[in-house]
C-alpha positions in Angstrom: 21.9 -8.3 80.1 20.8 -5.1 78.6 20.1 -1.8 80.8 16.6 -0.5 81.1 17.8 2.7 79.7 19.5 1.0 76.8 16.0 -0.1 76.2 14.6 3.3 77.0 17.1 4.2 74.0 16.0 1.9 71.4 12.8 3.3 71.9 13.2 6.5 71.1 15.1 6.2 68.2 11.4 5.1 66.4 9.7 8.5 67.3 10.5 11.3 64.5 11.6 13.1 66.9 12.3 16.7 67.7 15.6 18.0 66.7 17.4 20.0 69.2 18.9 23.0 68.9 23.3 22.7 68.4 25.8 24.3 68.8 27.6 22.6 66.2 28.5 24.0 62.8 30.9 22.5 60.0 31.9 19.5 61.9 33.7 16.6 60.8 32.4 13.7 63.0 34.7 10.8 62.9 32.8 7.4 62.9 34.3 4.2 62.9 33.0 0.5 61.7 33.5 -2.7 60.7 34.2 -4.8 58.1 35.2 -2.8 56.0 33.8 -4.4 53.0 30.7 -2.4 53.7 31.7 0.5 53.1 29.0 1.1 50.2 26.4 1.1 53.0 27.9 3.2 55.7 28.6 6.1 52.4 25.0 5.7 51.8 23.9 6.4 55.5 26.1 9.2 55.7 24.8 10.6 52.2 21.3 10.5 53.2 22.6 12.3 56.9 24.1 15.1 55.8 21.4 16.1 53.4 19.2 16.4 57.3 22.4 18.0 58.3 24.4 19.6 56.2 26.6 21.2 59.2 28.1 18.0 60.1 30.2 16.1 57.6 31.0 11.7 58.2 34.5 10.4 58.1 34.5 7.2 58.3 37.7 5.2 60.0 37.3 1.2 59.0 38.9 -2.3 60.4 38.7 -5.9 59.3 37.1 -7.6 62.1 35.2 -6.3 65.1 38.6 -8.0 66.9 40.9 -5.6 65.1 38.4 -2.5 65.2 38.6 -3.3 69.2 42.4 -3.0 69.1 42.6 -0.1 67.4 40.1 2.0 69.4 41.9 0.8 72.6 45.2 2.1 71.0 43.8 5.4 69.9 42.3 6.0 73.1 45.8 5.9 74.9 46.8 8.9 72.7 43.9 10.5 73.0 42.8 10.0 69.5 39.7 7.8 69.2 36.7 8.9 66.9 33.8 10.3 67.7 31.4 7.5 67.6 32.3 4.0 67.0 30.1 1.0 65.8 31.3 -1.6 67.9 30.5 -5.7 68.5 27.8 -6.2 70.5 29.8 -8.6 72.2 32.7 -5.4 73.1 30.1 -2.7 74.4 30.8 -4.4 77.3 34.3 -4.4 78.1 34.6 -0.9 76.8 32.2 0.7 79.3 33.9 -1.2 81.9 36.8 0.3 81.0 35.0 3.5 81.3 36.2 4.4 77.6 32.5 5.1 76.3 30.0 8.0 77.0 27.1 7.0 79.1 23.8 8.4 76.9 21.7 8.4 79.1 21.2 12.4 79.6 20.5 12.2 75.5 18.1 9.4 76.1 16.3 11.8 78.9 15.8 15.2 77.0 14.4 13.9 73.9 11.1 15.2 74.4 9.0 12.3 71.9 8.9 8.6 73.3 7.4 6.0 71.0 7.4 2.2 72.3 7.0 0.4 69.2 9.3 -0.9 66.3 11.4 -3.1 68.4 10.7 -6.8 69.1 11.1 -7.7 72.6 14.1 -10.1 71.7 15.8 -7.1 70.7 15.5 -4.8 73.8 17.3 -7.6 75.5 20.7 -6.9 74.0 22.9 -4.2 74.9 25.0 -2.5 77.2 25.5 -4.1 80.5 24.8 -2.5 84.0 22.5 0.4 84.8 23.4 2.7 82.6 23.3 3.1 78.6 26.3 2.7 76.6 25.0 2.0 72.8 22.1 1.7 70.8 22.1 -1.1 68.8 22.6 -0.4 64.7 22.5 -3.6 63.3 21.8 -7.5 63.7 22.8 -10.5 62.3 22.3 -14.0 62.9 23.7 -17.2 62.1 22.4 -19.0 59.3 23.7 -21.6 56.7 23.9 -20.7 53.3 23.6 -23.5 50.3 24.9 -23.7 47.1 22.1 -24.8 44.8 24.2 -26.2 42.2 26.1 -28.6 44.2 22.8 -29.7 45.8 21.7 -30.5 42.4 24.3 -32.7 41.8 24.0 -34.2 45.1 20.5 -35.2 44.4 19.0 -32.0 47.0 15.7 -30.1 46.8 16.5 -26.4 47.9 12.4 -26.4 49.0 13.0 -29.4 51.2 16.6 -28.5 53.1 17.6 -30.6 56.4 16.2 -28.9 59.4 18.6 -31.1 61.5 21.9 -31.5 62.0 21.8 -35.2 60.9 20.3 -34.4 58.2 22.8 -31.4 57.6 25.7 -33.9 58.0 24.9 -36.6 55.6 23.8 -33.8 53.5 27.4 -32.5 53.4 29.0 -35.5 53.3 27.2 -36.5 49.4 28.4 -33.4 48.6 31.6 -33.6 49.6 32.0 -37.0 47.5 31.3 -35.0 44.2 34.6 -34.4 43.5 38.1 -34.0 45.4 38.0 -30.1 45.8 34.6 -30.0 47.0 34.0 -29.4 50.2 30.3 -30.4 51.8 30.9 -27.7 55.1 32.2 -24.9 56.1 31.9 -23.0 59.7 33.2 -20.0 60.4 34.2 -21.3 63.6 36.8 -18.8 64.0 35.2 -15.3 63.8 36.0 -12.9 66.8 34.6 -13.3 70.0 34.0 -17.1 70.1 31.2 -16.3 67.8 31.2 -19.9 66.6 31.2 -21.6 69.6 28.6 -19.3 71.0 26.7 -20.2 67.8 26.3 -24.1 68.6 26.1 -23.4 72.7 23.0 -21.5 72.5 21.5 -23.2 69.5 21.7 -26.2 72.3 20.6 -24.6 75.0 23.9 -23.6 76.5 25.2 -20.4 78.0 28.7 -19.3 78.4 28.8 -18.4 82.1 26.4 -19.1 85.0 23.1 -16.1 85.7 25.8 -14.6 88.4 28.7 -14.9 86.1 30.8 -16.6 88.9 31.7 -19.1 87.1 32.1 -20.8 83.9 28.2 -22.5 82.4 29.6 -24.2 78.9 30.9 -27.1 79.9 27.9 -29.0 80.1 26.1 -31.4 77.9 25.1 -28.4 75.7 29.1 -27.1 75.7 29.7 -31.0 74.8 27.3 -30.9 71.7 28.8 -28.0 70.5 32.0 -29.2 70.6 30.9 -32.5 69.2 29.4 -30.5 66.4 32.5 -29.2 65.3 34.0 -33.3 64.7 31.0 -34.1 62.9 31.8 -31.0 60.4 35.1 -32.5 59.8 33.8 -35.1 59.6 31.7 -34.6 57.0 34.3 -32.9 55.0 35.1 -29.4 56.6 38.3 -27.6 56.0 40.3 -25.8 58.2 40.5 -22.7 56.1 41.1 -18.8 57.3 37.6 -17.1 57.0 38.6 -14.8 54.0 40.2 -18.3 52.1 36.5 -20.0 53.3 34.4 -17.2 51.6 36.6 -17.3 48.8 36.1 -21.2 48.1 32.3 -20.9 48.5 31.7 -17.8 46.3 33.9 -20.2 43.8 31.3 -23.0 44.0 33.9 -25.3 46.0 31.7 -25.3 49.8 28.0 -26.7 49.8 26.5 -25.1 53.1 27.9 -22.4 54.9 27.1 -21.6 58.0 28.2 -18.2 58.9 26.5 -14.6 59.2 23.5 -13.4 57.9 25.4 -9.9 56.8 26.8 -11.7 54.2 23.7 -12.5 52.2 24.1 -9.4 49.4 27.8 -9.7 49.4 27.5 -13.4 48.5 24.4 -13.1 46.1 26.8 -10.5 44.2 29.5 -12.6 43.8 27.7 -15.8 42.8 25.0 -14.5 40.8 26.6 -15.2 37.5 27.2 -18.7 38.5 24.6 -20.5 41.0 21.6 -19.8 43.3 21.9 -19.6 47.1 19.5 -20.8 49.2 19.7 -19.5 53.1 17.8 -21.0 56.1 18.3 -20.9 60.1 20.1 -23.0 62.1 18.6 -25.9 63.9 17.9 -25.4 67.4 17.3 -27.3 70.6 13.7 -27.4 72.1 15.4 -25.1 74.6 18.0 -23.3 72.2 18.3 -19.7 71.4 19.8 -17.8 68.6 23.3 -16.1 69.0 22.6 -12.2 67.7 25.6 -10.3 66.6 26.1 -7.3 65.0 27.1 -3.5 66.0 26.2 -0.8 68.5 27.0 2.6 68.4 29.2 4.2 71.3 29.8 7.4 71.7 33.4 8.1 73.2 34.3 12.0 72.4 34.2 13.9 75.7 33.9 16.9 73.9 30.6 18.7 74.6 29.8 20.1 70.9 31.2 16.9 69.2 28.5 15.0 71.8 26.1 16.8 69.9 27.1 16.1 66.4 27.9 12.1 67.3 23.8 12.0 69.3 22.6 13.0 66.0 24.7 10.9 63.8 23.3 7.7 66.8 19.7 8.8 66.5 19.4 8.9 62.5 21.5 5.6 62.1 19.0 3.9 64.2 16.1 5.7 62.7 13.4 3.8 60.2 14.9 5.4 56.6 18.7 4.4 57.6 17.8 1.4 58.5 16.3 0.4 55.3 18.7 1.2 53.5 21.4 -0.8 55.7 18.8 -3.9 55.4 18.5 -3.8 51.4 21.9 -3.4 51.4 23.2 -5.9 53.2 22.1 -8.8 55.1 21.7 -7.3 58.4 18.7 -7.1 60.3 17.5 -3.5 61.2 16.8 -2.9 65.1 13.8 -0.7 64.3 10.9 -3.1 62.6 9.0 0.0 61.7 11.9 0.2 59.2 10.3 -2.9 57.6 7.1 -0.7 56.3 9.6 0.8 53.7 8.5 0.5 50.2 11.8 -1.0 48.8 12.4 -3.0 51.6 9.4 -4.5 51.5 9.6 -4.8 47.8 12.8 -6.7 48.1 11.8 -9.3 50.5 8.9 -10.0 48.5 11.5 -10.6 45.6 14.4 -12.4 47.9 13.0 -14.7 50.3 16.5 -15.4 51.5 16.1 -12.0 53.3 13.5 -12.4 55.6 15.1 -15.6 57.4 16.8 -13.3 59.8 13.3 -11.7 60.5 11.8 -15.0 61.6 15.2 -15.5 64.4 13.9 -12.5 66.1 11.8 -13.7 68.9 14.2 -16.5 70.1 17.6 -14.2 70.5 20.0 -14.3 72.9 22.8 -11.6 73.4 26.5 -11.9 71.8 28.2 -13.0 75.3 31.8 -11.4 76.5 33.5 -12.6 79.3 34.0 -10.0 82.1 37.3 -8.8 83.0 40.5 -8.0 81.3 41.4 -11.5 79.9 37.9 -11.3 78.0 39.3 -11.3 74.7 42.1 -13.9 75.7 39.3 -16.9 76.7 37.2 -16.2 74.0 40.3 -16.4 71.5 41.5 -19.7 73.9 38.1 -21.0 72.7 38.8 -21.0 68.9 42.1 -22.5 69.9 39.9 -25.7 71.1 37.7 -25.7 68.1 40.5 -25.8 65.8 42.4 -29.1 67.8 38.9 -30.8 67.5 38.4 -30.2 63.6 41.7 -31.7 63.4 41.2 -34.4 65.3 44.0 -33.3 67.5 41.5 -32.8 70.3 38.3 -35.0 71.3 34.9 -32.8 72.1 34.9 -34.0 75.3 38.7 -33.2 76.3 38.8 -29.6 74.3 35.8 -28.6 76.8 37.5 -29.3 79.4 40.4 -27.5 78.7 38.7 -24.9 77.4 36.7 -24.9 80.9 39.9 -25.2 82.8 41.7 -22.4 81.6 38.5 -20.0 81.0 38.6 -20.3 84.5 42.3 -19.7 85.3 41.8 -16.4 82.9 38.2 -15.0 84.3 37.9 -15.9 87.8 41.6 -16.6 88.6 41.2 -20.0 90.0 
C-alpha cells in the first residue's frame, strides 16, 4: 500500500511550485532508468530540465529490464557507487527501502511551500512506497493491454471496431489466426517480464491478489490464481509460442503474432516499427466483475546521501513529475503520465485525438491495483519461481492446477519460511 506522504508527494508535484534556493552549481546528477530503448524520451526530459537549470547537467546510466536495473543498483551500492536518483519498478521501491538503500523524501515533501490536490486520479495515489514514510514519486504508468495486428485480423475474417472483450472470444480469435499459415502465431504473452508481471496481470484481472491483506501468507492460490494459470494453457493452446520477450516483439513487429498482450509503453515503439506494414489496434484486458488492473511502471528514488546532490536529484524528481515532462514522456511513448493535468497539453491532447490507441491506458485508471513484491529477501526469487510455473504450463509440462500449487508451496518455503 502506498504511504500517506507518498500521496502527500504526488500532490505537490502538480503545484508550479516555488523553487528553492541551492547550493548546487555545475552538477552532474547521475540518473538511472530502464529499458533502455527509451532513451529518446529520458534525453528529451533532461533537455527541457536543464534549460530551468542550467547548473545541473543529466547523465543518464541505462539497463535492460527493471530486473537487471535492480541488480545493478544493488551492486553499485556495495561500492559505494550508485547514482543519484534512480527510476525504479514500482514493484522494487519496496524492497529497496527495506533495505534502507533509498532516501526517505519526506522533509522535501514538507518544505515545499505550494500544495495543490488535483491532477492525480485516486487509483493512482494508491501506488507507491510501502510503510509510513515516502520513498518515490511515481514517473510513469503502464498497463497491460493486448495489441492486434490488423492485417492478420483481416485475413482472419476480424472487425478491428468489434474486437473480443472476453477471453473466449480472445481465444477462438487466436486460434483462426493461427490457422492462416504455419509461422503464424494467433498469441503472444509476455508472461515472462520481471517481477511476475504476467502472472500478476491475469491474478488481478480475476480478482486475485498475490498475498493475504496482512501479508502472512500466500492469497494466489485460489480460484482466481487457478484462472490465471489456466489462462496461460488456453494461450498455448490457441497457438502461443514460448519465445524470449525481445524474439516475441521481434515476431510481432514482423506481422508473424496476431494479439499481443503485453505493456502499454510499447505502443510508439511498435507503431514505429509497423507503420510501413500494418495497423495496430490496442484495447484493455478483460476483467472479472471483481478484477483490477495490474499498474506498472517507474518511480523515482533518491539514493545519494550527499546533502548538495539531494538538492540537485529533488529538482530533477519534482520537474520529471511535473505537467510539461510528462507530456512529453506520454507522446512519446506509451506510458501513462501520473499527473492528469498533464493531459491539458496542446500536443498531447492533439495526439490522442489523432491516435485513439493512446488513450486506452487513460480509461484503466480508476480500476488499478499496485505492482505487488513479495516482502523479504527471497522477493525476487518467488516471483522469478513464478515464471518458472508459467513456462511448465505453456508447455504442457505442468497442469494449471498442479503449477499453483507448487508455485504456492515453495512461495511459501521462500517468503514465510514454512
Amino acid at each position: 500500500m502506498m504511504g500517506r506522504l507518498l500521496a502527500v508527494a504526488l500532490f505537490s508535484l502538480i503545484s508550479t511550485g516555488i523553487a528553492r534556493p541551492s547550493m548546487v552549481y555545475a552538477l552532474e546528477l547521475r540518473v538511472s532508468y530502464s529499458p533502455a530503448n527509451f532513451s529518446a524520451m529520458y534525453n528529451a526530459i533532461a533537455a527541457e530540465f536543464t534549460k530551468v537549470h542550467p547548473e545541473i547537467t543529466i547523465k543518464f546510466e541505462t539497463a535492460k529490464s527493471y530486473d537487471e536495473l535492480l541488480q545493478s543498483t544493488l551492486r553499485a551500492q556495495l561500492i559505494n557507487d550508485a547514482p543519484d536518483v534512480s527510476h525504479q519498478g514500482l514493484n522494487y521501491i519496496r524492497l529497496l527501502a527495506d533495505r534502507g538503500l533509498a532516501v526517505p523524501i519526506d522533509r522535501f515533501i514538507s518544505a515545499e511551500p505550494d500544495w495543490i490536490q488535483q491532477g492525480v486520479a485516486d487509483a493512482i495515489r494508491n501506488i507507491g512506497s510501502p510503510g509510513d514514510k515516502a520513498y518515490a514519486v511515481p514517473y510513469s504508468l503502464t498497463t497491460p493491454v493486448l495489441f492486434y495486428n490488423n492485417a492478420l485480423l483481416a485475413r482472419a475474417g476480424a472487425d478491428p471496431a468489434k474486437l473480443p472483450t472476453t477471453w473466449d472470444g480472445i481465444f477462438d480469435l487466436a486460434k483462426k489466426i493461427s490457422k492462416l499459415e504455419p509461422n503464424v502465431s494467433g498469441f503472444y504473452m509476455d508472461y515472462n517480464a520481471n517481477g511476475a508481471w504476467g502472472f500478476e496481470t491475469l491474478l488481478f484481472a480475476h480478482g486475485g491478489r498475490m498475498m493475504t491483506k496482512g501479508e502472512d501468507d500466500i492469497a494466489f492460490d485460489q480460484r482466481q490464481g487457478l484462472a490465471a494459470m489456466a489462462t496461460v494453457a488456453r494461450a498455448a493452446d490457441s497457438g502461443m509460442m514460448d519465445l524470449s520477450r525481445d524474439n516475441a516483439r521481434q515476431s510481432f513487429v514482423g506481422g508473424k503474432i496476431g494479439i499481443y498482450l503485453t505493456s502499454s509503453s510499447l505502443l510508439t515503439d511498435f507503431e514505429q516499427q509497423t507503420d510501413q506494414h500494418f495497423m495496430l489496434t490496442m484495447t484493455p484486458i478483460p476483467l472479472a466483475h471483481d478484477g483490477k488492473t495490474l499498474a506498472a511502471g517507474n518511480g523515482m528514488m533518491m539514493l545519494t546521501k550527499d546533502p548538495a546532490r539531494q538538492e540537485a536529484a529533488w529538482k530533477y524528481i519534482k520537474f520529471a513529475a511535473s505537467p510539461r515532462a510528462q507530456a512529453i514522456m506520454a507522446a512519446m511513448t506509451g506510458y501513462t503520465p501520473i499527473n492528469t493535468a498533464a493531459l491539458s497539453d496542446p500536443q498531447l491532447q492533439k495526439l490522442y485525438r489523432e491516435k485513439p490507441n493512446y488513450i486506452v491506458p487513460l480509461g484503466q485508471l480508476s480500476n488499478l491495483v499496485a505492482w505487488y513484491a513479495f516482502p523479504g529477501e527471497n522477493s525476487t526469487k518467488a516471483a522469478a519461481m513464478i515464471v518458472d510455473k508459467m513456462q511448465l504450463v505453456l508447455g504442457s509440462k505442468l497442469s494449471p492446477q498442479a503449477a499453483l500449487d507448487d508455485a504456492a508451496k515453495e512461495a511459501r518455503k521462500l517468503i514465510l519460511k514454512k
